[in-house]
C-alpha positions as CSV (number, residue, x, y, z in Angstrom):
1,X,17.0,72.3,-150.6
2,X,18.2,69.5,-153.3
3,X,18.4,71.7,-156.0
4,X,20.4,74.5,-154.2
5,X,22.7,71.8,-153.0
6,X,22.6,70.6,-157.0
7,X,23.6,73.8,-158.1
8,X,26.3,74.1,-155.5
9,X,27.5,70.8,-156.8
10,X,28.0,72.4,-160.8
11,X,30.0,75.4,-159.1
12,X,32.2,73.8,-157.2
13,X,33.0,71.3,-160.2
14,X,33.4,74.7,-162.8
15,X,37.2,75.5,-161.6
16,X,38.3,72.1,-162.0
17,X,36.7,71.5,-165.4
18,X,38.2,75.1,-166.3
19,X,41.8,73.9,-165.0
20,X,41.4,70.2,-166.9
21,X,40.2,72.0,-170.4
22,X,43.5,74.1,-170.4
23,X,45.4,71.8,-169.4
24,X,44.4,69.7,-172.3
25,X,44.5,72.6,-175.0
26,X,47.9,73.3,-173.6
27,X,49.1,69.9,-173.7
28,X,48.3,69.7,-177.4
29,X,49.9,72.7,-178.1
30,X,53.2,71.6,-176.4
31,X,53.1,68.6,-178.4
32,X,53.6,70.7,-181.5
33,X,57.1,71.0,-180.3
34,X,58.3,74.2,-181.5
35,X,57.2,77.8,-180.8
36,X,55.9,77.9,-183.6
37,X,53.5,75.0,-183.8
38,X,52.8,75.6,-180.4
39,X,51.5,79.5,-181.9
40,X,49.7,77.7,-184.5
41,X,48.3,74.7,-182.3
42,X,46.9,77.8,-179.5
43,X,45.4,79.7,-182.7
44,X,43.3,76.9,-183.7
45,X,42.1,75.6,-181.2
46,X,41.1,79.6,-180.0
47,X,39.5,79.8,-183.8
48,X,37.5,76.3,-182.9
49,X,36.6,77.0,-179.3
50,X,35.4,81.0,-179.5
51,X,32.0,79.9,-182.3
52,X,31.5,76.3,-181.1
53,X,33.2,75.1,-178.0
54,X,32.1,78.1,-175.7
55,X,28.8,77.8,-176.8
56,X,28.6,74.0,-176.8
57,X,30.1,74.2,-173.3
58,X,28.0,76.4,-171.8
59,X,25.2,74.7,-173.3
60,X,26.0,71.6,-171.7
61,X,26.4,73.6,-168.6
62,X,23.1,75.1,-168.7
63,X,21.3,71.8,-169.3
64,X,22.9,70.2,-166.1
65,X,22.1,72.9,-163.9
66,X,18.7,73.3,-165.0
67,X,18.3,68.9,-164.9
68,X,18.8,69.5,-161.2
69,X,16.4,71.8,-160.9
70,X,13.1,69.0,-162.0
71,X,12.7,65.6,-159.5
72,X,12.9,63.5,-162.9
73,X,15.9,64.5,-164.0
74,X,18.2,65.3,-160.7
75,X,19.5,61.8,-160.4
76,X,20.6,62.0,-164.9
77,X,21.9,65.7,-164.0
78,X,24.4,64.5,-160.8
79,X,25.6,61.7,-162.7
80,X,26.9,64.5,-164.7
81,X,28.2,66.5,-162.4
82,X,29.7,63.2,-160.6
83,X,31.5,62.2,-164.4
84,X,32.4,65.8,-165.1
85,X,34.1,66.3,-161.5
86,X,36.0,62.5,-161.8
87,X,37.0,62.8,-165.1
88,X,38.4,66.4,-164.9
89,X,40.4,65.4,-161.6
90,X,41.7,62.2,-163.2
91,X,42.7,64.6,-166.2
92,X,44.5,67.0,-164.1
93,X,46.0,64.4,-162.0
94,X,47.1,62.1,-165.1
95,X,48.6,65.2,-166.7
96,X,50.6,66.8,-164.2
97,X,51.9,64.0,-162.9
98,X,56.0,63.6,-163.5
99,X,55.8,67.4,-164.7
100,X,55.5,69.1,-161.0
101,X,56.8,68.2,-157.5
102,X,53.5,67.0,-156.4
103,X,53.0,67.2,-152.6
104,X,50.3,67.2,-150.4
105,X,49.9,71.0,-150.2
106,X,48.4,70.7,-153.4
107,X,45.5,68.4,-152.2
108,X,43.4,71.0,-151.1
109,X,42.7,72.4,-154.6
110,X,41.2,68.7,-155.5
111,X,38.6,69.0,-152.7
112,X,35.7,71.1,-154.2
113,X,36.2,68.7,-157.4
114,X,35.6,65.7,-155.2
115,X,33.0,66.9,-153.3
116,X,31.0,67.8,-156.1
117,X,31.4,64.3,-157.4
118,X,30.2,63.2,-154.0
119,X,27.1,65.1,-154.2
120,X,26.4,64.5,-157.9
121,X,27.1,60.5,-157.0
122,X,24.7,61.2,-153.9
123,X,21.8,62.6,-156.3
124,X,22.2,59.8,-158.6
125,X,21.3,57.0,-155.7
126,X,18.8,59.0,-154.0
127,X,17.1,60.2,-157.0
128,X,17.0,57.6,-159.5
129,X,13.7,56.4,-160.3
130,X,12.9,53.1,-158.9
131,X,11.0,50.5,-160.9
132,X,7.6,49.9,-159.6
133,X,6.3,45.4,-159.6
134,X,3.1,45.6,-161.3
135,X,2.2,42.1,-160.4
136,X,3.0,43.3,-156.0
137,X,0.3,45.9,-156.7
138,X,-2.6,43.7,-157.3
Protein backbone atom coordinates (compact mmCIF):
# COMPACT_ATOMS: atom_id res chain seq x y z
CA UNK A 1 0.00 0.00 0.00
CA UNK A 2 2.97 2.55 0.77
CA UNK A 3 4.30 2.60 -2.40
CA UNK A 4 1.00 3.13 -4.32
CA UNK A 5 0.28 5.90 -1.96
CA UNK A 6 4.22 6.99 -2.87
CA UNK A 7 3.56 7.00 -6.39
CA UNK A 8 0.33 8.87 -5.93
CA UNK A 9 2.34 11.37 -3.95
CA UNK A 10 4.94 12.07 -7.36
CA UNK A 11 1.62 12.53 -9.50
CA UNK A 12 -0.10 14.72 -7.69
CA UNK A 13 3.21 16.94 -7.25
CA UNK A 14 3.95 16.66 -11.49
CA UNK A 15 1.32 19.68 -12.38
CA UNK A 16 2.65 21.84 -9.94
CA UNK A 17 6.35 21.25 -10.71
CA UNK A 18 5.11 21.65 -14.51
CA UNK A 19 3.30 25.04 -13.58
CA UNK A 20 6.53 26.29 -11.37
CA UNK A 21 9.16 25.30 -14.35
CA UNK A 22 7.22 27.64 -16.77
CA UNK A 23 6.72 29.98 -14.76
CA UNK A 24 10.33 30.31 -14.19
CA UNK A 25 11.43 29.95 -17.96
CA UNK A 26 8.84 32.56 -18.62
CA UNK A 27 9.90 34.81 -16.04
CA UNK A 28 13.41 34.87 -17.51
CA UNK A 29 12.20 35.50 -20.70
CA UNK A 30 10.14 38.58 -19.71
CA UNK A 31 13.09 39.92 -18.09
CA UNK A 32 14.70 40.22 -21.47
CA UNK A 33 12.42 43.10 -21.95
CA UNK A 34 11.75 43.35 -25.43
CA UNK A 35 9.97 40.98 -27.91
CA UNK A 36 12.80 40.27 -29.15
CA UNK A 37 14.98 39.13 -26.24
CA UNK A 38 11.98 37.60 -24.97
CA UNK A 39 12.14 35.40 -28.68
CA UNK A 40 15.69 34.82 -28.08
CA UNK A 41 15.53 34.12 -24.14
CA UNK A 42 12.27 31.28 -25.12
CA UNK A 43 14.77 29.91 -27.97
CA UNK A 44 17.48 29.10 -25.71
CA UNK A 45 16.26 27.92 -23.01
CA UNK A 46 13.96 25.38 -25.69
CA UNK A 47 17.66 24.63 -27.38
CA UNK A 48 18.97 23.86 -23.51
CA UNK A 49 15.93 22.05 -22.13
CA UNK A 50 14.84 19.62 -25.47
CA UNK A 51 18.84 17.45 -25.13
CA UNK A 52 19.47 17.92 -21.40
CA UNK A 53 16.66 19.30 -19.23
CA UNK A 54 13.93 16.87 -20.40
CA UNK A 55 16.09 14.11 -19.98
CA UNK A 56 17.66 15.18 -16.72
CA UNK A 57 14.12 15.81 -15.45
CA UNK A 58 12.65 12.87 -16.24
CA UNK A 59 15.59 11.14 -14.88
CA UNK A 60 15.19 12.62 -11.68
CA UNK A 61 11.60 11.78 -11.92
CA UNK A 62 12.19 8.24 -12.51
CA UNK A 63 14.64 7.82 -9.66
CA UNK A 64 12.04 9.23 -7.04
CA UNK A 65 9.37 7.12 -8.12
CA UNK A 66 11.24 4.07 -8.23
CA UNK A 67 13.15 5.15 -4.40
CA UNK A 68 9.56 4.74 -3.21
CA UNK A 69 9.12 1.64 -4.50
CA UNK A 70 12.29 -0.19 -1.95
CA UNK A 71 11.73 0.10 2.23
CA UNK A 72 15.34 1.69 2.28
CA UNK A 73 14.88 4.28 0.22
CA UNK A 74 11.04 5.48 0.69
CA UNK A 75 11.78 7.80 3.54
CA UNK A 76 15.10 9.64 0.94
CA UNK A 77 12.45 9.42 -2.03
CA UNK A 78 9.34 11.44 0.04
CA UNK A 79 11.74 13.94 1.15
CA UNK A 80 11.83 14.48 -2.39
CA UNK A 81 8.64 14.61 -3.27
CA UNK A 82 7.99 16.78 0.14
CA UNK A 83 11.03 19.48 -1.30
CA UNK A 84 9.86 19.24 -4.84
CA UNK A 85 6.06 19.91 -3.88
CA UNK A 86 7.18 23.05 -1.25
CA UNK A 87 9.55 24.49 -3.31
CA UNK A 88 7.38 24.54 -6.51
CA UNK A 89 4.36 26.00 -4.42
CA UNK A 90 6.59 28.61 -2.77
CA UNK A 91 7.85 29.28 -6.53
CA UNK A 92 4.41 29.71 -7.94
CA UNK A 93 3.19 31.62 -5.04
CA UNK A 94 6.40 34.01 -4.83
CA UNK A 95 6.05 34.65 -8.53
CA UNK A 96 2.58 35.41 -9.11
CA UNK A 97 2.16 37.35 -6.34
CA UNK A 98 1.54 41.35 -7.23
CA UNK A 99 1.03 40.07 -10.88
CA UNK A 100 -2.67 38.53 -10.47
CA UNK A 101 -5.74 39.41 -8.27
CA UNK A 102 -5.08 36.54 -6.11
CA UNK A 103 -8.23 35.23 -4.27
CA UNK A 104 -9.22 32.34 -2.58
CA UNK A 105 -10.78 30.65 -5.64
CA UNK A 106 -7.48 29.99 -6.68
CA UNK A 107 -6.51 27.84 -3.51
CA UNK A 108 -7.83 24.83 -4.71
CA UNK A 109 -5.23 24.39 -7.48
CA UNK A 110 -2.47 24.46 -4.48
CA UNK A 111 -4.01 21.39 -2.76
CA UNK A 112 -2.69 18.32 -4.73
CA UNK A 113 0.85 20.21 -4.32
CA UNK A 114 0.40 20.27 -0.55
CA UNK A 115 -0.85 17.11 -0.14
CA UNK A 116 1.81 15.50 -1.85
CA UNK A 117 4.22 17.34 0.43
CA UNK A 118 2.21 15.97 3.26
CA UNK A 119 2.64 12.48 2.19
CA UNK A 120 6.29 12.75 1.01
CA UNK A 121 6.81 14.60 4.69
CA UNK A 122 4.75 11.54 6.15
CA UNK A 123 7.16 8.89 4.42
CA UNK A 124 10.11 10.61 5.55
CA UNK A 125 9.10 10.21 9.51
CA UNK A 126 7.73 6.88 9.22
CA UNK A 127 10.38 5.49 7.06
CA UNK A 128 13.55 6.81 8.11
CA UNK A 129 15.80 4.31 9.35
CA UNK A 130 16.27 4.38 12.99
CA UNK A 131 19.68 3.93 14.67
CA UNK A 132 19.94 0.83 16.52
CA UNK A 133 22.20 1.16 20.58
CA UNK A 134 24.58 -1.56 20.25
CA UNK A 135 25.56 -1.41 23.85
CA UNK A 136 21.15 -1.90 24.85
CA UNK A 137 21.50 -5.08 22.87
CA UNK A 138 23.92 -6.88 25.04
Amino acid sequence: MRPVLHLFSVALVLPILALASAFVILDRAVAAGSLLGLFDQLLADAVWLIPWGLLAAGATLLVIALGGLFVRTRWLAGLCVAILGIGSTVVVIVLTHGHSNASFDQLPFFVPGVVASCIGAWFTLTERPRQHDVTSAA
